[in-house]
Phi, psi and omega in degrees: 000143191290320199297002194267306130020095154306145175292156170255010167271132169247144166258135175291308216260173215229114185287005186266323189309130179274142149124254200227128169213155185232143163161182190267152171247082195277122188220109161335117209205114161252116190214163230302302170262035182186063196321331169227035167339144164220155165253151185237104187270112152319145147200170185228144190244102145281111214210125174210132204349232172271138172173193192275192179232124167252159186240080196257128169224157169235195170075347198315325178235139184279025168223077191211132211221328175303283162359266165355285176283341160291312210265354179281308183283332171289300236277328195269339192220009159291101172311133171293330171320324188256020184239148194213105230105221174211162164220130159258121190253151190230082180261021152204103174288309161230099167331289228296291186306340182274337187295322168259032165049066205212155169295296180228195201247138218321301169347279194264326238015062165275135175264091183301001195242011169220047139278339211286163352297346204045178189238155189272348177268341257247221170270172158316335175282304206295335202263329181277007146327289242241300185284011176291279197358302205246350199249294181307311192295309171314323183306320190290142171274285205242184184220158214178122199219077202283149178210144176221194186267352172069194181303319199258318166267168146208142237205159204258156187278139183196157196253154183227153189206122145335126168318129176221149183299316186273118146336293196283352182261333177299296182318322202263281167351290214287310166338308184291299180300323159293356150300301186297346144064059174266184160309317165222161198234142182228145194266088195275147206231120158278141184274344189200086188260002191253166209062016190301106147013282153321295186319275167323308166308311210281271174350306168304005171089342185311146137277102191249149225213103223206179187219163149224095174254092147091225212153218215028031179088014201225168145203155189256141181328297199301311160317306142328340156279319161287341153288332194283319187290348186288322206264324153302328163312281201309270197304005147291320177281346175266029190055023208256323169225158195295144156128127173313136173293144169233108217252164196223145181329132177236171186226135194259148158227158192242155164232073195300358148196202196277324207274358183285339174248137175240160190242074179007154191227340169198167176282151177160206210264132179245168199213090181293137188236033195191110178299136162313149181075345193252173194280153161218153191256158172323129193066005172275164157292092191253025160187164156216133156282103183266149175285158218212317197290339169186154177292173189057013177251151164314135148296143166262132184260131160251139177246144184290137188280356194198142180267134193192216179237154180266115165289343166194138145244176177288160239241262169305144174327254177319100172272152158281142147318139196071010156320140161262132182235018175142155189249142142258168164226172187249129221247133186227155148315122186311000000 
């Protein structure tokens, strides 16, 4: 059986070893300009004796940019001195999309964030998969999966964490997420959750933990301040580094069913009618699609199924059908 199967990615550093080690998660890739080719995913081992482990990435999708830029610089500026535990860093998890700046990766158009469990057999994405699964994941207390809206969303920045059956792993999540002390915090609902990341971690009893800060392909200072200050707040709070959280107003919002989303019904042009952060009420209109193909027809207007704040729209000028064109969230007690 492939599930039986060694992975074929080898890591140069060697995770039990204490202090600062760079290197790779290196996977065999044979291809037209490169018969024994490989692709080679960074990664950083921080290490100071016993204590717990994060297993922190960015990149799951390559054009999400906040992640990255935290974890390239902790991986470049953590002391091992100040660390009591491990820290592992990935700051770009599927290398390939992140080099081309693609949701998803250029190789396979493998979605890493719907691959899990992967396979050991499988495309390059599936394989990088199967070694989260079977090598990584297993290492983690907790796991911290930075996200933004890529190219097609943008989204109010906010750290997130899932409703879960087991109660005391959700409270510890949830937890993690008021350390991190984004503007706001979300109680998060998936429209498609299998094969997930998120999933996988969750399912191992892990704590997991995830952002969605902004979009469009892009970041912005702020959102960037807010992942690097964020991600130190968390490893303070699993105890992994020294030093008081340092926390800032949130705001929790929920996303309590399916009516939080809406979708294009047909292609054209969009046209937001309800800014990130303000409130919209039941039944307002937070987009119109204008048609493109000829002048005098009416826009489709989409309405909102529920009153709540808008937490993400779609991005580019131009939508498809089937489009996600906004998230709600709903505003709750921390």
């Amino acid at each position: 059986m492939s599930a039986l199967r060694p992975s074929p990615i080898a890591a140069t550093v060697d995770f039990e070893r204490d202090g600062v080690q760079h290197g790779f998660l290196r996977l065999p890739y044979s291809r037209d300009d490169s018969a024994w080719g490989s692709v080679m995913i960074p990664v950083c081992v921080v290490r100071n004796g016993k204590g717990p482990t994060a297993l922190l990435t960015g990149g799951n999708h390559g054009d999400e940019y906040e992640g990255p830029l935290a974890l390239y610089e902790l991986a470049r500026t953590l002391d091992p001195k100040n660390v009591s535990g491990t820290v592992i860093i990935v700051p770009a998890m599927n290398y390939p999309a992140f080099r081309a700046g693609t949701r998803t990766s250029p190789i396979d158009k493998g979605n890493m964030n719907r691959a899990f469990p992967g396979r050991p057999d499988g495309t390059v994405t599936e394989k990088i998969a199967d070694y989260f699964q079977r090598e990584l994941l297993p290492r983690a207390d907790i796991v911290f999966d930075f996200h933004s809206g890529g190219k097609t969303l943008d989204f109010v920045p906010f750290c997130a964490a899932h409703t879960l059956p087991d109660k005391a792993q959700e409270a510890k999540a949830f937890a993690a997420v008021e350390a991190f002390s984004a503007p706001f915090s979300m109680r998060m609902t998936e429209i498609d959750a299998v094969g997930m990341y998120d999933t996988a971690a969750e399912e191992m009893g892990k704590v997991f933990v995830t952002t969605e800060l902004g979009g469009g392909g892009t970041s912005r200072a702020e959102t960037v301040r807010i992942a690097r200050r964020g991600i130190f707040n968390v490893l303070r709070h699993a105890g992994i580094i020294d030093g008081a959280v340092e926390k800032t107003r949130t705001k929790w919002l929920d996303m309590p069913s399916g009516d939080c989303f809406a979708f294009a019904e047909d292609d054209g042009m969009i046209e937001t009618m309800i800014d990130l952060g303000e409130p919209v009420k039941d039944g307002q209109v937070v987009a119109r699609i204008h048609p493109v193909g000829r002048t005098g027809q009416a826009p489709q207007e989409i309405k909102a199924r529920m009153s709540g704040l808008l937490a993400a729209r779609h991005f580019p000028g131009l939508v498809k059908a089937g489009d996600c064109v906004s998230v709600l969230g709903v505003a709750v007690q921390g």
